[in-house]
N, C-alpha and C positions, 0 to 999 in steps of 0.2 A: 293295579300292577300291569306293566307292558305287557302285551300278547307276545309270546314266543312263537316267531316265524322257522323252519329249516329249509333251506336254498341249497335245493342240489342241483349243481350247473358246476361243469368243465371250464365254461369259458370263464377267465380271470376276471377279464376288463368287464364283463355283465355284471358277473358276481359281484365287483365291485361298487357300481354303477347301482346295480338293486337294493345290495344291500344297504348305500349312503341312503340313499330315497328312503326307503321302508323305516329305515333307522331315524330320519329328520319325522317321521310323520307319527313317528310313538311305536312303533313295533321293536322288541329285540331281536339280531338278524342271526344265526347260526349259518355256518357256510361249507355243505360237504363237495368234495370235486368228481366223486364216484359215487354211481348207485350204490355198491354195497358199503362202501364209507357210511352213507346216509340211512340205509337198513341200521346199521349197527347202532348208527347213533339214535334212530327214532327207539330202537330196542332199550338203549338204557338212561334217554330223558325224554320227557313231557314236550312236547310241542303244541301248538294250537293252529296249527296250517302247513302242510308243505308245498312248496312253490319246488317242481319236479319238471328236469328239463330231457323233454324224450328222447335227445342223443345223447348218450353217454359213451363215454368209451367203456368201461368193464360190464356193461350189461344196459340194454333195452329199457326207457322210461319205463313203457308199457309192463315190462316184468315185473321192476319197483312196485310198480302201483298192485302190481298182481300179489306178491307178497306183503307186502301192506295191508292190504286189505283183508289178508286169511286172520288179521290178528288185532285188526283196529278201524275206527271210524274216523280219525284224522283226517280233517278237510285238503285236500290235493285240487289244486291249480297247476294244468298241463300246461307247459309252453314247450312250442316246438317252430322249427325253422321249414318243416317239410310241410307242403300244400295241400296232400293226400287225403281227402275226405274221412279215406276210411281208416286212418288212424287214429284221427277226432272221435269217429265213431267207436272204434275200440276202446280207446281211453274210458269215456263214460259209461261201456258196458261195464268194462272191468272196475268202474269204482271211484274213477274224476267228478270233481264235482263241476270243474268247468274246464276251459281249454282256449289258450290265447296265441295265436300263433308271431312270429316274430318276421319283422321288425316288430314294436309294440309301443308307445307311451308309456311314464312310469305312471303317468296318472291314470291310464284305462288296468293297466296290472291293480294299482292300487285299489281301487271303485271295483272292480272283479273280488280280489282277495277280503276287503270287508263285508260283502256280499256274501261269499260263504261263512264267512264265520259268523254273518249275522245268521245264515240258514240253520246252520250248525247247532248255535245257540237256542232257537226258535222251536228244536226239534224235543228240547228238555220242558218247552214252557207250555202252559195250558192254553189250548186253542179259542177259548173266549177271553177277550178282552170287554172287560164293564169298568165306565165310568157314571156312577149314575142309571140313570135312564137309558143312557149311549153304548150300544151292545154290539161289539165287533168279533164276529167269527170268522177265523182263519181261517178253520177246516173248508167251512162254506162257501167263504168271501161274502158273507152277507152283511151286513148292515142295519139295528134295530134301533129304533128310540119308540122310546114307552111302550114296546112290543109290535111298533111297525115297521115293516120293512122298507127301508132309503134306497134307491136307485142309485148307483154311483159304477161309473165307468171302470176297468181294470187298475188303470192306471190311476184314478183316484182313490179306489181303493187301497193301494198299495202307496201311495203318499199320506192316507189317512193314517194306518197302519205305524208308518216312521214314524210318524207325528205320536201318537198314540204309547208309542215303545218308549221314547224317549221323552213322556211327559216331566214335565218342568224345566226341559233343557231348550234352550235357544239355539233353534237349528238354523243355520243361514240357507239362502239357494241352492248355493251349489252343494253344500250337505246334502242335503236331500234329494238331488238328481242323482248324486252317488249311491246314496240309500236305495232307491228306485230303479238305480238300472237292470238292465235283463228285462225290466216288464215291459210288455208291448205297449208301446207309445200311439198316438192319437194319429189317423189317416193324416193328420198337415201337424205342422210343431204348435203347441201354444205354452205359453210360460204358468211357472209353478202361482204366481200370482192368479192366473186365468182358472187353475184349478183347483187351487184353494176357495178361493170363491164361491165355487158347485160346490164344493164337499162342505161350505156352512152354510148354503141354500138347503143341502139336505139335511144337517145335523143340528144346527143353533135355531133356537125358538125366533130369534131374531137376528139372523144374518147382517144387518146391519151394525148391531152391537153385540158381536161375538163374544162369549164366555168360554167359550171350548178353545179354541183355535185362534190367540191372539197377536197380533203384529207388533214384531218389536221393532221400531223404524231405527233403519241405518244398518240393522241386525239382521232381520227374517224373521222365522214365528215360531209358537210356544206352544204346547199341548198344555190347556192349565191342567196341574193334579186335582184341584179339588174342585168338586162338582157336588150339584145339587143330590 
């Protein structure tokens, strides 16, 4: 079932604009024009994210989020059009889970907004992941096979991890930079090719003929489900 998004924003022509995007990429889009339009309505349906835009006319983003949050954990993506550091700052005291300021890309909104809801989700699930022999903790960020600990850099971590969540599915590239953003990226760029690589140096018996981590050509790669 489509993830139910609610999009509180004044502006028409955005609302518009976000909602076609969000709409083409599988999400259902709801569209309040006032914070407390958008109170009322998170009050009597289900949403799985609010995309919450800090100027409003009948009341302050920053308030929304503030009543929002005395009564639910709804993931909230701030956008705003002002520069002001310490609004940003407020926002996530108060309970944002992220914050994107405008102008924006619909694809960097988008890669933001799966990002929380992936966090969101992650917060219900058990923090070891075991395939096998292959022991991925969250809590930790650690990494074990047959009870030894694998070295692997942040960022490989957190691409093993995608991999790992969405075994048996065929994730392409750019999937998984999506998946991955927010995590602190490598002193110079290297491609998800370059990192995969490390991450079956440290985890396949044989890094050359991976069984964990396989390339689908033309596609990208596959966490296999079954393992020894």
């Amino acid at each position: 079932m489509a993830e139910r998004i609610l999009l509180i924003e004044d502006d028409s022509r955005l609302a518009e604009m976000v909602s076609e995007y969000l709409g083409e990429s599988g999400f259902r889009v709801s569209v309040a024009a006032g914070g407390r339009a958008g109170l009322e309505r998170l009050a009597r349906e289900p949403f799985d994210a609010l995309v919450l835009d800090l100027m409003l006319p009948d009341m302050d983003g920053l308030e929304v989020c503030r009543e929002l949050r005395a009564k639910s954990d709804t993931p909230v993506l701030m956008l705003t059009a002002r520069g002001d550091a310490a609004d940003r700052i407020v926002g996530l005291e108060l309970g944002a889970d992220d914050y994107l300021p405008k102008p924006f890309q619909p694809r960097e909104l988008l890669a933001r907004l799966r990002a929380i809801l992936r966090r969101g989700k992650s917060r219900g699930r058990a923090a070891l992941l075991r395939f096998g022999s292959l022991e991925i903790d969250r809590d930790s960020r650690s990494v074990r096979v047959d009870g030894q600990e694998r070295t692997l850099t942040g960022y490989q971590f957190a691409l093993l991890v995608a991999l790992a969540e969405n075994a048996g599915r065929v994730l392409s590239r750019e999937t998984l930079m999506d998946l991955v953003k927010g995590e602190p990226l490598e002193a110079f760029d290297r491609s998800i090719d370059v990192h995969v690589s490390r991450i079956r140096a440290a985890i396949e018996d044989d890094p050359k003929k991976p069984r964990r981590i396989v390339t689908v050509r033309g596609a990208g790669y596959v966490f296999a489900k079954a393992q020894e």
